[in-house]
N, CA, C and O of each residue as an XYZ file, in Angstrom:
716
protein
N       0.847     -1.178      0.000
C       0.000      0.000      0.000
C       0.891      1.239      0.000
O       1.814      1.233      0.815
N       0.741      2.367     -0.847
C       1.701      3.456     -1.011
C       0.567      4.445     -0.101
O      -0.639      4.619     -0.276
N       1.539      5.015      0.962
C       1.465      6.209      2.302
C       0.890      7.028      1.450
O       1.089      7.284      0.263
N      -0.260      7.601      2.676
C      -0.603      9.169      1.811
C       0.827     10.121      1.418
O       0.877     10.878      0.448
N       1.646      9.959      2.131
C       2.578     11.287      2.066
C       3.012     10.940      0.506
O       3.093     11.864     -0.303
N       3.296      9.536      0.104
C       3.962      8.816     -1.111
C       3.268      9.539     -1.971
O       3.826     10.387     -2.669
N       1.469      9.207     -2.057
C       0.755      9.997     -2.981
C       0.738     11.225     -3.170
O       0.548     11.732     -4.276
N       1.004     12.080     -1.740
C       0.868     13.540     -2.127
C       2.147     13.771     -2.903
O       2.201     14.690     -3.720
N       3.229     12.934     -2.670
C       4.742     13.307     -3.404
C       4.427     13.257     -4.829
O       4.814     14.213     -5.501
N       3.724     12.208     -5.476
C       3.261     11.555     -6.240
C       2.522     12.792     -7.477
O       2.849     13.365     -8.516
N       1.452     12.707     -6.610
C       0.591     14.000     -7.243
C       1.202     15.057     -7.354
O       1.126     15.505     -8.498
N       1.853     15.736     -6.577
C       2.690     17.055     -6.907
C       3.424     17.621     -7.738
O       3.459     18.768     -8.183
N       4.622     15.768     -8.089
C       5.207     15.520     -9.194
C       4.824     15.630    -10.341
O       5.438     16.156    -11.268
N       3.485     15.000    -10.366
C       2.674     15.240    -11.532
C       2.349     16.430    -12.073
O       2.478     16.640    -13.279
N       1.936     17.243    -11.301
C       1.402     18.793    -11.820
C       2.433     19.724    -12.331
O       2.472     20.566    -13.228
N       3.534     19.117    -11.136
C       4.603     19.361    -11.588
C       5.463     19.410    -12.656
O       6.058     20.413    -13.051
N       5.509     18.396    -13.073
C       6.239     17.491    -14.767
C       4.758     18.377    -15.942
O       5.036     19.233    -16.782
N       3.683     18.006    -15.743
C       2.513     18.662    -16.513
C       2.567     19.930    -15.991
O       1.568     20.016    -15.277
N       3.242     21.071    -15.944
C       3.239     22.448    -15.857
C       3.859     22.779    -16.527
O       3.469     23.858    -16.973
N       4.991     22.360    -17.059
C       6.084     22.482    -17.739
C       5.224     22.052    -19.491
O       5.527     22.865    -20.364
N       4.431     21.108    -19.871
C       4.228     20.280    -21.130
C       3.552     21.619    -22.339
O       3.769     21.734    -23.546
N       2.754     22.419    -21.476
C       2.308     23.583    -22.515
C       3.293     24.700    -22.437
O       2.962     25.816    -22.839
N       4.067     24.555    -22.119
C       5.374     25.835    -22.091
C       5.359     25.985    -23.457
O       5.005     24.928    -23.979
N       5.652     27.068    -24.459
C       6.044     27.437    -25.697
C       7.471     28.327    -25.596
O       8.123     28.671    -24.610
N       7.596     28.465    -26.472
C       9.271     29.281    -26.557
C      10.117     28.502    -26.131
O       9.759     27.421    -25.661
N      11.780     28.955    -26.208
C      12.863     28.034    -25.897
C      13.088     27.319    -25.058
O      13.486     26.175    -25.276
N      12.836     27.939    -23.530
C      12.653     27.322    -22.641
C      14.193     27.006    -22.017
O      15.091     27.571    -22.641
N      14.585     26.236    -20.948
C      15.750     26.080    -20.361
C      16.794     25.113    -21.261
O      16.312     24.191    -21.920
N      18.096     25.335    -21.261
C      19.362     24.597    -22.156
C      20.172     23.914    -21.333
O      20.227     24.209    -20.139
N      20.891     22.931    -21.854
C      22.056     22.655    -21.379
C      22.958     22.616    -22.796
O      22.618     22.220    -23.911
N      23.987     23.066    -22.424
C      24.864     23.048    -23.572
C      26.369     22.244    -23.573
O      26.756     21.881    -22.463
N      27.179     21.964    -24.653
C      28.304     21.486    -24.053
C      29.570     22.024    -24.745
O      29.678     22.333    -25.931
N      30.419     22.072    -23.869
C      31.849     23.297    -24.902
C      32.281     22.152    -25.855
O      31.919     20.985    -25.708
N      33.149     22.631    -26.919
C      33.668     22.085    -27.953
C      34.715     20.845    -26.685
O      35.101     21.003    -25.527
N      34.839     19.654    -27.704
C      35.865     18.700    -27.347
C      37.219     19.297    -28.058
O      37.374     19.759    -29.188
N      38.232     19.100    -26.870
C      39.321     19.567    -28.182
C      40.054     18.234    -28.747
O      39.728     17.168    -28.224
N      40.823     18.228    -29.567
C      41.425     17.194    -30.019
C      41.539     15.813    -28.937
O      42.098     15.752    -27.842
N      40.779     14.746    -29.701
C      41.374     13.413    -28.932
C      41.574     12.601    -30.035
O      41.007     12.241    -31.066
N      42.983     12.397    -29.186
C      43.327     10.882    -29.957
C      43.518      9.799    -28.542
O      43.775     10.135    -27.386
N      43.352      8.773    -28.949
C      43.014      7.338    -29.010
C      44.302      6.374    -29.724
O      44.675      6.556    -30.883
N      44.857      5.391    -28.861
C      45.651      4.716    -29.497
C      44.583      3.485    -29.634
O      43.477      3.493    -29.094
N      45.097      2.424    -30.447
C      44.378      1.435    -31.259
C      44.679      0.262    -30.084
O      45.833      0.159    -29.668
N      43.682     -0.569    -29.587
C      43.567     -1.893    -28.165
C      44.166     -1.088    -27.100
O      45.236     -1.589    -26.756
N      43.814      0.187    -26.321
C      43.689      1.212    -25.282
C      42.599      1.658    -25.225
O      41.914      1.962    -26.202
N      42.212      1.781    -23.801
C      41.154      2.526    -23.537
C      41.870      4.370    -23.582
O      42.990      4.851    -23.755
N      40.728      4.826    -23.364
C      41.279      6.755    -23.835
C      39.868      7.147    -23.116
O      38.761      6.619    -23.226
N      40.360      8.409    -22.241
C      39.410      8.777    -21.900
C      39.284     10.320    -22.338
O      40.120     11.148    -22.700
N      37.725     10.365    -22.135
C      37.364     11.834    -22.997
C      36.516     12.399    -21.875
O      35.635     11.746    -21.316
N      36.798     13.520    -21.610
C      36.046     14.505    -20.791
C      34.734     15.297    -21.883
O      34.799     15.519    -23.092
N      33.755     15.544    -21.043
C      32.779     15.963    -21.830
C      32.545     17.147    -20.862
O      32.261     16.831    -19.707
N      32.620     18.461    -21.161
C      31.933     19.663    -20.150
C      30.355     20.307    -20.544
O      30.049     21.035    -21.487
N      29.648     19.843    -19.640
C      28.711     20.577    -19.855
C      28.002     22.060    -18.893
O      28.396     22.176    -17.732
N      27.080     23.018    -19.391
C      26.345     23.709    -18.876
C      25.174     24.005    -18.731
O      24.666     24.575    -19.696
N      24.330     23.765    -17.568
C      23.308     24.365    -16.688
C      22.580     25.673    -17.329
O      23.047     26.618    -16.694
N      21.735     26.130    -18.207
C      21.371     27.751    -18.013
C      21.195     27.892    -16.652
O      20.775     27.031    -15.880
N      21.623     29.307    -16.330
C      21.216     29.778    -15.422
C      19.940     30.150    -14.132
O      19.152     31.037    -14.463
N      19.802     29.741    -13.223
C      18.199     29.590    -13.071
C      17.734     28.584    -12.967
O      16.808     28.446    -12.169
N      18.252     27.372    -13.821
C      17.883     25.916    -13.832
C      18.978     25.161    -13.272
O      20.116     25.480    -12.927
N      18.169     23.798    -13.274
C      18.789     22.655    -12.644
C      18.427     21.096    -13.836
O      17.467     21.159    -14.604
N      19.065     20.209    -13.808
C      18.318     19.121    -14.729
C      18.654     17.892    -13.440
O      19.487     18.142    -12.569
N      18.089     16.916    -13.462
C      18.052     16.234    -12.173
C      19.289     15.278    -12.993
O      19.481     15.065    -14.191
N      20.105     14.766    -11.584
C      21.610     13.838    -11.687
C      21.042     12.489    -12.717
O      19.952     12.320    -13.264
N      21.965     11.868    -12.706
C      22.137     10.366    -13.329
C      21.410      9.840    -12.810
O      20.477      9.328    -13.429
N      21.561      9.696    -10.912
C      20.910      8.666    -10.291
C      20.096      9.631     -9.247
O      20.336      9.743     -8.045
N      18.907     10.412    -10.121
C      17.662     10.967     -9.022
C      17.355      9.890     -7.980
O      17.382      8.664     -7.882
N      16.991     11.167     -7.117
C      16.100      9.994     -6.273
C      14.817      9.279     -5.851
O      14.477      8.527     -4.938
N      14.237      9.870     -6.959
C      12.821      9.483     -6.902
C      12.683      8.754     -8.626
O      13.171      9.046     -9.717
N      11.819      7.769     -8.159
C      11.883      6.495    -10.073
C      10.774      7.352    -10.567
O      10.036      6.803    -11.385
N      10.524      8.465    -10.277
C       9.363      8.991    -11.164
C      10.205     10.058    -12.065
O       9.789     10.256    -13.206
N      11.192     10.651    -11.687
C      12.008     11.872    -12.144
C      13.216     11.211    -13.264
O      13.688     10.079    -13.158
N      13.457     11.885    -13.988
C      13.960     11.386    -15.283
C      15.516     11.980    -15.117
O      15.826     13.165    -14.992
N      16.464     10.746    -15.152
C      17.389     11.129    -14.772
C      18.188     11.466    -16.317
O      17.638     11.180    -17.381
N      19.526     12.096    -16.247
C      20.256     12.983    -17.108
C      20.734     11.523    -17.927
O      20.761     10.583    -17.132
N      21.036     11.214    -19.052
C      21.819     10.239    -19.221
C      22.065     10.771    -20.932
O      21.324     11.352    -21.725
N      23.836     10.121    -21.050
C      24.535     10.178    -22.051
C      24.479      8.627    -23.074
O      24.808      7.500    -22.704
N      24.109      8.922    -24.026
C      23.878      7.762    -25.115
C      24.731      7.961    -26.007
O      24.882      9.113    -26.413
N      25.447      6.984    -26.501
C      26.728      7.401    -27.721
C      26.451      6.127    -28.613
O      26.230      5.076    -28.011
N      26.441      6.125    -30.528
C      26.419      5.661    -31.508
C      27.987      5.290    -31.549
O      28.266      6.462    -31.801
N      29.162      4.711    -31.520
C      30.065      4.326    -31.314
C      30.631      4.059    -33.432
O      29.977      3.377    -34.221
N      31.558      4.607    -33.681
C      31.631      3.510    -35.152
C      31.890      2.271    -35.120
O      31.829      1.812    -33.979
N      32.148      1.560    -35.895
C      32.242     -0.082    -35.792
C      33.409     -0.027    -35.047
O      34.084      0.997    -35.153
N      33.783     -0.906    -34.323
C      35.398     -1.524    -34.044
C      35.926     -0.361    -32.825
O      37.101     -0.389    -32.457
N      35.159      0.430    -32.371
C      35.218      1.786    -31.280
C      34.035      0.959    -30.458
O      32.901      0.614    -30.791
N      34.899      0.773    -29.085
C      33.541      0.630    -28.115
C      33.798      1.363    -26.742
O      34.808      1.821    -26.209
N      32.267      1.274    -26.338
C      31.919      2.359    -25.444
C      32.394      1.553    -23.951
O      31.843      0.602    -23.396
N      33.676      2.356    -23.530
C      33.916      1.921    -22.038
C      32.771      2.306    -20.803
O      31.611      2.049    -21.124
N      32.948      2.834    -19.565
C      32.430      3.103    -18.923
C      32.378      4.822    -18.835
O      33.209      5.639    -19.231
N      31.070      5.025    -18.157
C      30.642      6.555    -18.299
C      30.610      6.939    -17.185
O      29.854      6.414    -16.368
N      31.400      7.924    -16.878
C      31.612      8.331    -15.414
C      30.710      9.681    -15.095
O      31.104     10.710    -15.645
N      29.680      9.761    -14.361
C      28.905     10.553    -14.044
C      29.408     11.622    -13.021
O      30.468     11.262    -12.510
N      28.987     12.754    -12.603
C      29.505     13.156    -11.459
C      28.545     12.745    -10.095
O      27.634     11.979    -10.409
N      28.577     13.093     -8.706
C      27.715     13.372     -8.298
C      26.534     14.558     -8.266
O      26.925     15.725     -8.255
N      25.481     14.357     -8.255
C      24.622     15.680     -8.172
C      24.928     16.132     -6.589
O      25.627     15.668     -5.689
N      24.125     17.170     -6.713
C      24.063     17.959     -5.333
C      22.297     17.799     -4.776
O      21.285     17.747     -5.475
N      22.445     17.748     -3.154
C      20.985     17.399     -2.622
C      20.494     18.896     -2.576
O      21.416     19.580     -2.132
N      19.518     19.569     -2.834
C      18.951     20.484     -3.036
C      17.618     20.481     -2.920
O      17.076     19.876     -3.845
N      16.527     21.162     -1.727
C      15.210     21.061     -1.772
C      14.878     22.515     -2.222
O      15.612     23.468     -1.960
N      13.522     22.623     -3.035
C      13.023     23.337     -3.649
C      11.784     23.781     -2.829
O      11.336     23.127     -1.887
N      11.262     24.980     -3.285
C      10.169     25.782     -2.344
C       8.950     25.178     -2.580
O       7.965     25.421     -1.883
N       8.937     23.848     -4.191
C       7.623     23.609     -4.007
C       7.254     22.139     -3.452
O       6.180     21.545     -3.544
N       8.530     21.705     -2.814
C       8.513     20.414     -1.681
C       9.866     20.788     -0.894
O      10.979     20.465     -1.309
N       9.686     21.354      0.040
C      10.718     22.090      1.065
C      11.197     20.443      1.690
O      12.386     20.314      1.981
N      10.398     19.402      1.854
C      10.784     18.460      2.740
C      11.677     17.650      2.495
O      12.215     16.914      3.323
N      12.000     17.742      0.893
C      12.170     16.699     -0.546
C      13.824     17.156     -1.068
O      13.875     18.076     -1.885
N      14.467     16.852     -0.845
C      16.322     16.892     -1.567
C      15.581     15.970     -2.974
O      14.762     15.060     -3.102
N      16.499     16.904     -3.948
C      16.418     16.529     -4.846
C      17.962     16.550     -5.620
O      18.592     17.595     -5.780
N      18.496     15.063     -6.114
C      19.456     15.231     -6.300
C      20.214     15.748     -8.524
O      20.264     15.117     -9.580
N      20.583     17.108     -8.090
C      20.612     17.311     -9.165
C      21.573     18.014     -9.821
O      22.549     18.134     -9.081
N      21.735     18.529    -10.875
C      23.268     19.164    -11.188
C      22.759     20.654    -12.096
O      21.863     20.779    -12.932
N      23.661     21.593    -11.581
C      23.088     22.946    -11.878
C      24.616     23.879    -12.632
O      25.629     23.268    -12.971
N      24.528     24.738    -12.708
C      25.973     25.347    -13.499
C      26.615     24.298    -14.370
O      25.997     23.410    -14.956
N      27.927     24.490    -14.395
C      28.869     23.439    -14.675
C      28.825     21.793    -14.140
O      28.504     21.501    -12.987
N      29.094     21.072    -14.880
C      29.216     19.785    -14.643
C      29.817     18.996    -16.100
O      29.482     19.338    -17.234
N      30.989     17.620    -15.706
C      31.668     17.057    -16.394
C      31.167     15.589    -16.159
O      30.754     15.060    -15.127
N      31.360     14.993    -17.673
C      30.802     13.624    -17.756
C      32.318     12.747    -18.547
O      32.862     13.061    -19.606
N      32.567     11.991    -17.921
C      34.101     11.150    -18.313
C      33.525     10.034    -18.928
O      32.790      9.229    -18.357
N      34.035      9.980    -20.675
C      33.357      8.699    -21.420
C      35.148      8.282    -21.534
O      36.202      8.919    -21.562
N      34.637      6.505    -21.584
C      36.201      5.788    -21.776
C      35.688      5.293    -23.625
O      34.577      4.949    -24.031
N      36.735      5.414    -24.238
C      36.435      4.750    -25.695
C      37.701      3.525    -25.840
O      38.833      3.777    -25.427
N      37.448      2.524    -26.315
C      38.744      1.831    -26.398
C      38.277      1.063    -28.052
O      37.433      0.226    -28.371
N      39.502      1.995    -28.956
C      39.477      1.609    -30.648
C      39.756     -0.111    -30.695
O      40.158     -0.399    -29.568
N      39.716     -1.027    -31.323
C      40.101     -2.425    -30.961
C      40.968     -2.688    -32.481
O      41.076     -2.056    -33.531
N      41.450     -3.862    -31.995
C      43.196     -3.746    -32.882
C      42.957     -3.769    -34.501
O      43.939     -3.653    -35.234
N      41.581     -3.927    -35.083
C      40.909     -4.215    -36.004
C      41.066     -2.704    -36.148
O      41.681     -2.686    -37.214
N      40.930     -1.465    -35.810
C      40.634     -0.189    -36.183
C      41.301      0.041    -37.176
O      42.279     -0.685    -37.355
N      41.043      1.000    -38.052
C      42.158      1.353    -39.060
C      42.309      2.685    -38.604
O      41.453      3.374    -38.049
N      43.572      3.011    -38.913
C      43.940      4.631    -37.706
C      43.307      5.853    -39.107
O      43.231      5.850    -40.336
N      42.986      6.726    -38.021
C      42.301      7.950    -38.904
C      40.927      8.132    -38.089
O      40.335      7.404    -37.293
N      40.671      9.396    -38.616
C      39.515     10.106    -37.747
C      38.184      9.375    -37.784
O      37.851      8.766    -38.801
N      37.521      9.412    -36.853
C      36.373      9.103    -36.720
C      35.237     10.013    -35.640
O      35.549     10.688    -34.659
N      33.858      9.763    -36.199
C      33.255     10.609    -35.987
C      32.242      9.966    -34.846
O      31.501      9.052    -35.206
N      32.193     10.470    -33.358
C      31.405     10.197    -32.536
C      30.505     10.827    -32.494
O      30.658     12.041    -32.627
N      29.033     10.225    -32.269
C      28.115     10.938    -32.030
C      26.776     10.195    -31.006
O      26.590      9.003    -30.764
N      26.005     11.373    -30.564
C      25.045     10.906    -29.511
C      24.603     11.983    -28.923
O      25.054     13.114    -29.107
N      23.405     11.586    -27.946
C      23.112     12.345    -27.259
C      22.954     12.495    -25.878
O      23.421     11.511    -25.305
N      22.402     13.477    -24.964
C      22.525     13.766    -23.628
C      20.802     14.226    -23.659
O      20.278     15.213    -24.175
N      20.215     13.128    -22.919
C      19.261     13.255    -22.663
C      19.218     13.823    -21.306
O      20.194     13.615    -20.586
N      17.919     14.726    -20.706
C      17.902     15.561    -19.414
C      16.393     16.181    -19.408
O      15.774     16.306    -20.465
N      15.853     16.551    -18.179
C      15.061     17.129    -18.007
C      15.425     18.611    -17.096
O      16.094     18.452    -16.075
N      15.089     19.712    -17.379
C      15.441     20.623    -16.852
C      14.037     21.500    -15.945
O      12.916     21.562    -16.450
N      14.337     22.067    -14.691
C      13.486     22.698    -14.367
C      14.422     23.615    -13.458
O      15.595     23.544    -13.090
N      13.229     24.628    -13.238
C      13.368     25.993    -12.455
C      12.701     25.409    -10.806
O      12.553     24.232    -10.476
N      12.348     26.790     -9.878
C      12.345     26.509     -9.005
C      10.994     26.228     -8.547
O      10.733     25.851     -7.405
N       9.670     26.531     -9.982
C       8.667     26.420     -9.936
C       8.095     25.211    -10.691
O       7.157     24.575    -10.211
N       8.603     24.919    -11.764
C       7.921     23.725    -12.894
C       9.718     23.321    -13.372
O      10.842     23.766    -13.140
N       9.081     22.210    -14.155
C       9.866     21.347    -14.743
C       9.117     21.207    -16.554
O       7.980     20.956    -16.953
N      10.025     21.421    -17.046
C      10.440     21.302    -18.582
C      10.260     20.181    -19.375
O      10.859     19.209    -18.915
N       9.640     19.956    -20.421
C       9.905     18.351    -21.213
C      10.923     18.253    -21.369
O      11.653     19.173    -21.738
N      11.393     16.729    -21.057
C      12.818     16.507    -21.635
C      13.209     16.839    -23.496
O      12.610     16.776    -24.569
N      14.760     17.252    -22.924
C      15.424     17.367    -24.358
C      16.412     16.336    -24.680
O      16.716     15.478    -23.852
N      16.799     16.374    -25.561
C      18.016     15.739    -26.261
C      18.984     17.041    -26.687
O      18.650     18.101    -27.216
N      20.385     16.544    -26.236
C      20.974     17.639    -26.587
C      22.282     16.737    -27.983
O      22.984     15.770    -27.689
N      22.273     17.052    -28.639
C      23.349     16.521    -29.833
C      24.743     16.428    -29.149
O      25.247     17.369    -28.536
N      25.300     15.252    -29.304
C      26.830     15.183    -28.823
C      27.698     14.763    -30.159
O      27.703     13.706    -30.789
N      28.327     15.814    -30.328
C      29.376     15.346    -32.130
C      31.026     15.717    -31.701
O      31.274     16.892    -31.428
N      31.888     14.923    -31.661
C      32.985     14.924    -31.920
C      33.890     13.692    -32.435
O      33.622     12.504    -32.256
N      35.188     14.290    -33.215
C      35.640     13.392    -33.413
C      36.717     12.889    -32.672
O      37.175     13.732    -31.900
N      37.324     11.709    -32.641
C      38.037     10.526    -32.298
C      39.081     10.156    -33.308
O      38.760      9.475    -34.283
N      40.551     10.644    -33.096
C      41.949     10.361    -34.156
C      42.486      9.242    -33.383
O      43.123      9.361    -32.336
N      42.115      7.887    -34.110
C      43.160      6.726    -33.632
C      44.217      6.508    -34.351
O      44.420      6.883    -35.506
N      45.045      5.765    -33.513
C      46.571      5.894    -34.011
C      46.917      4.447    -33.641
O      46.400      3.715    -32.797
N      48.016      4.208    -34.568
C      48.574      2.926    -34.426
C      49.386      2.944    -32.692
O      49.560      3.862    -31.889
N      49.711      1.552    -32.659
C      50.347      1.687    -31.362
C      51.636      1.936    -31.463
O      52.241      1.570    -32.471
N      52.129      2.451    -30.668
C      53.730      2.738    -30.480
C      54.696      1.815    -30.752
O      54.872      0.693    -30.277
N      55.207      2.332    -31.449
C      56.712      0.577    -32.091
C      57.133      0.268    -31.220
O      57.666      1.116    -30.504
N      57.115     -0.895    -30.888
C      57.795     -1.477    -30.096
C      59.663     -1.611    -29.989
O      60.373     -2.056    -30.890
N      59.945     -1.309    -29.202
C      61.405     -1.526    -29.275
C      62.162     -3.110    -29.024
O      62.096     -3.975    -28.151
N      63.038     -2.896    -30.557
C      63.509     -4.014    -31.281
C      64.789     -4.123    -29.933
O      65.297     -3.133    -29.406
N      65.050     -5.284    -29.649
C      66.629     -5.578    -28.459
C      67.040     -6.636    -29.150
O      66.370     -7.537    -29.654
N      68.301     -6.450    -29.137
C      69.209     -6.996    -30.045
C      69.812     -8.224    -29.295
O      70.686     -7.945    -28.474
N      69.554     -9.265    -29.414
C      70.017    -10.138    -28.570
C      71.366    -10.049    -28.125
O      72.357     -9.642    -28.732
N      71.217    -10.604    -26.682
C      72.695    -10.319    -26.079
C      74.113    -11.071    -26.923
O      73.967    -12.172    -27.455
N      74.903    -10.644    -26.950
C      76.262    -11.449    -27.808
C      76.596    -12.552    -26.590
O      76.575    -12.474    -25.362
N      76.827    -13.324    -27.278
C      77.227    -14.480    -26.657
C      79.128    -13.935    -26.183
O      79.714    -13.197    -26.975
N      79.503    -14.181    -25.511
C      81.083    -13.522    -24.814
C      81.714    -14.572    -25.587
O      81.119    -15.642    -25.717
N      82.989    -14.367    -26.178
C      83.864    -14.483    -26.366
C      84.889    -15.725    -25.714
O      85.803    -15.238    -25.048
N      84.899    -16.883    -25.768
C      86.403    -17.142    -24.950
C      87.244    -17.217    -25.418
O      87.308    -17.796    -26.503
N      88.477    -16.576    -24.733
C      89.847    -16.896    -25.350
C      90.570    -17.609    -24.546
O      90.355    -17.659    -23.335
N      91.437    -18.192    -25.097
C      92.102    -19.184    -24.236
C      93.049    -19.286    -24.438
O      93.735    -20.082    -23.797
């Protein structure tokens, strides 16, 4: 049986998430700065920092909200063939209650925030640029309503490279005896 308090959380959420659905105009962003050059060696993992930004005013709720009704932030990546997707390092959000459930932390990420993707090219790659792409799904709200979720476009590219030559050792000389 779900507690009245569960339902009133419940219902609130609702009016909540539906306050936001007839909004018109732009409405709240998250954006992300340019990637600068990555390269990637070929059977290595490589990691890529992703920076993103908060508009001002808003918040979009963390990776791992805390409520299963609230739609958490998450990064999706199209990988090219023979490029696979390591692990995605989230940050933590911050607990933050809002004026229209004072009782309620909500865990979420506001201004600045960085997302760490691992890529590892596999020995099959052929070296040369490649083009990553995907998106950053999120829901954004203010301190009154909440926003339909967006998709935000994630495009950069990925320069793999052969692996480093290995260094050739010359077998030891066998010594000499004289006698």
């Amino acid at each position: 049986m779900i507690s009245p308090n569960r339902v009133s959380k419940i219902v609130c959420l609702f009016f909540l998430l539906a306050s936001g659905w007839g909004q018109s105009g732009k409405g709240p962003s998250v954006s992300m700065a340019p990637v600068g050059p990555v390269t990637a060696q070929r059977a290595k993992q490589s990691k890529i920092t992703l920076n993103f930004r908060v508009a001002h005013g808003f918040h979009i709720n963390s990776n791992a909200p805390k409520d299963e009704f609230l739609i958490p932030t998450a990064l999706k990546m199209d990988p090219p063939t023979d490029i696979v997707l390591g692990k995605i390092e989230y940050p933590d959000g911050m607990d933050v209650s809002f004026p229209f459930s004072p009782d309620t932390k909500l865990n979420v990420y506001s201004g600045d925030f960085t997302i760490n993707l691992m890529v590892h090219p596999l020995a099959s790659v052929v070296p040369g640029k490649y083009a990553m792409r995907g998106v950053l799904r999120y829901q954004a709200c203010d301190n009154a309503q909440c926003f339909p979720p967006k998709t935000l476009p994630i495009n950069f590219d990925v320069k793999v490279v052969k692996e480093p030559a290995t260094p050739r050792h010359n077998p030891g000389q066998s010594p000499h005896v004289h006698g």
